[in-house]
N, C-alpha and C positions, 0 to 999 in steps of 0.2 A: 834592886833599888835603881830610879832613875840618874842616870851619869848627867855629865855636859852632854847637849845634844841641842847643833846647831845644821836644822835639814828643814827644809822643805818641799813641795807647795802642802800637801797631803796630811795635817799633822792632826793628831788629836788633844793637841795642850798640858802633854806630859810633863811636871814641874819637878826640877831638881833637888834632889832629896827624897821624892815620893817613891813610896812601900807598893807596889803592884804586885798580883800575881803574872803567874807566866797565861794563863787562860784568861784573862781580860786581859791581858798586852795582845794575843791572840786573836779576840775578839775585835780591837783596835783595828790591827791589821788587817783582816779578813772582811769585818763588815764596813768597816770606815775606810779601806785603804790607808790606814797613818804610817806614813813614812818612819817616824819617832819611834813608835810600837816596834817595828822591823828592826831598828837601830839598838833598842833595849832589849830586845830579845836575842840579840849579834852576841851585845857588851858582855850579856850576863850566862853565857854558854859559855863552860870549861876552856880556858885559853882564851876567853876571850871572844873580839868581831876578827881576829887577825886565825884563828880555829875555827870560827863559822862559816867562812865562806871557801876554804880548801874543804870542808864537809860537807856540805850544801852542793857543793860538785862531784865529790866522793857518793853521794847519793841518789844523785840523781844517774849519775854513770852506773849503780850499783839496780837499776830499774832499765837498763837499758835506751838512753834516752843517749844519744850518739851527737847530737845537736842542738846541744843548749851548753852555754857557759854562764857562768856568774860571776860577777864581780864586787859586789854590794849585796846587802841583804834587802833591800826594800824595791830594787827595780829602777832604778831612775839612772838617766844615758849614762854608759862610758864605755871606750873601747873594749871591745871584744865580752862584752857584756850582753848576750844572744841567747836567741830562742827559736822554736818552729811551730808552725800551729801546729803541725802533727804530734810531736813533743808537747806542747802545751794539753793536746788533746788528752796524750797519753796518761801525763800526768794527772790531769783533775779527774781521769776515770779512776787510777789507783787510791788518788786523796779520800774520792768519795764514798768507798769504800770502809772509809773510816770513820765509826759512826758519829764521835766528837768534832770531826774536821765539817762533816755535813752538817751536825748540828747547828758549828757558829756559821757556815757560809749559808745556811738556808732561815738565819735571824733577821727580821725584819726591822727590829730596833730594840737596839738593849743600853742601860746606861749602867758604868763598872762603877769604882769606887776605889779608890787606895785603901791598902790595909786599917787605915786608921778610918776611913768613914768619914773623914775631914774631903777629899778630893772629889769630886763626882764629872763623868765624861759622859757626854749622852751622843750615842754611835746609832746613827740611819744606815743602813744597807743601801751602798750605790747602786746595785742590782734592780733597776727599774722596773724590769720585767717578774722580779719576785712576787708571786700574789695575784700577780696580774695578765700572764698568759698562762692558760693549763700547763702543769709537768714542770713549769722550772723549778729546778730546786737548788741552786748555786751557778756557777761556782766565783767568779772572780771579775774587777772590771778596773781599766787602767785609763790612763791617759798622757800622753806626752806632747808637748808644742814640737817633737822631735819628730813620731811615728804615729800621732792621730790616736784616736781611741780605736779600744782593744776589748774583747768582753771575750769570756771564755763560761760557754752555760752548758749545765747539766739537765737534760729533760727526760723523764720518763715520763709516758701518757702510754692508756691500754696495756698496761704491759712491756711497751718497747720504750731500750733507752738509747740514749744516743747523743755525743759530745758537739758542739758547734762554737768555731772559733774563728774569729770576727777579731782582723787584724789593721791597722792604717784607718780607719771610719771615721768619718763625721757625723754616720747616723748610726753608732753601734747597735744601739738595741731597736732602730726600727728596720735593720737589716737582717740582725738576729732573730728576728718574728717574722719577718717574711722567711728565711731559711726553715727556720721551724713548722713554720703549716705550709713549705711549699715539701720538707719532707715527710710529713705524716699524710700528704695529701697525695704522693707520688711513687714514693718509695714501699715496695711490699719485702716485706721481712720472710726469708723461708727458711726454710730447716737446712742446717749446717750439711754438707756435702762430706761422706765420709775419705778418709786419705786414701788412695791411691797408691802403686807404685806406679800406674799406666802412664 
């Protein structure tokens, strides 16, 4: 159930008292970036948003991600509140893995519904590139008046896949598509080199 929840810029018009599942709060967050979604999804984990975010850290440390901190669920500034593209990398490769997590991030637009069928939210994927350059198929896009926009994309084309993470931009996604066909255009993929002791 939606708490008090006073957050923005990002929100998807979550209203107090409203009956949501956790997979449209989900979809919220993931294809709309909704700040709110991130915030109900904190509240209503075991212990609470004050247990979501020492876990949130506890798992990501638990993936080996040595350089990311969290301070908030939903991403928006505050001290020691950090990340790395490598780690960001890291992450959306293991996310996408997971065939639910691919599914909402590679939704091009869905509208949820509160449990009662009374509330309806109609969610566009900010992923401009979704649909619209071969292979993308997620994962994530940000923005802050802090650190510029951010887009973190998953693309596989031919066979190969490969993370691109696009951080501080003013032209995220038309930086991310120039990355994208300047590595399928350059970059030759070869068979893994076996270990060595030499």
């Amino acid at each position: 159930r939606v708490g008090d929840i006073n957050i923005e810029p990002q929100i998807m018009k979550l209203v107090p008292g409203e009956d949501i599942s956790l997979m449209d709060l989900l979809y919220g967050a993931l294809v709309w970036s909704a700040n709110d979604a991130a915030e109900v999804i904190a509240q209503s984990f075991p212990g609470g948003r004050d247990a979501f975010i020492p876990a949130m850290n506890e798992k990501i440390k638990s993936l080996g991600l040595k350089n990311s901190n969290f301070t908030n669920p939903s991403g928006l500034p505050e001290p020691n509140h950090i990340s790395t593209s490598r780690d960001l990398a890291t992450f959306a490769s293991l996310a996408m893995k997971n065939p639910e997590f691919a599914k909402i991030v590679g939704t091009k637009e869905v509208t949820v519904h509160s449990a009662d069928g009374r509330i309806s939210h109609k969610l566009v994927n900010l992923n401009e590139l979704l649909g619209r350059v071969p292979g993308v198929l997620g994962v994530k896009t940000g923005w802050l008046d802090e650190s510029g926009g951010a887009f973190v994309s998953y693309v596989v084309r031919d066979g190969k896949t490969f993370v691109v993470v696009v951080l501080n931009s003013q032209t995220r996604f038309d930086d991310t598509r120039r990355l994208i066909e300047w590595a399928y255009a350059n970059y030759r993929w070869g068979s893994p080199k076996p270990i060595t002791n030499n």
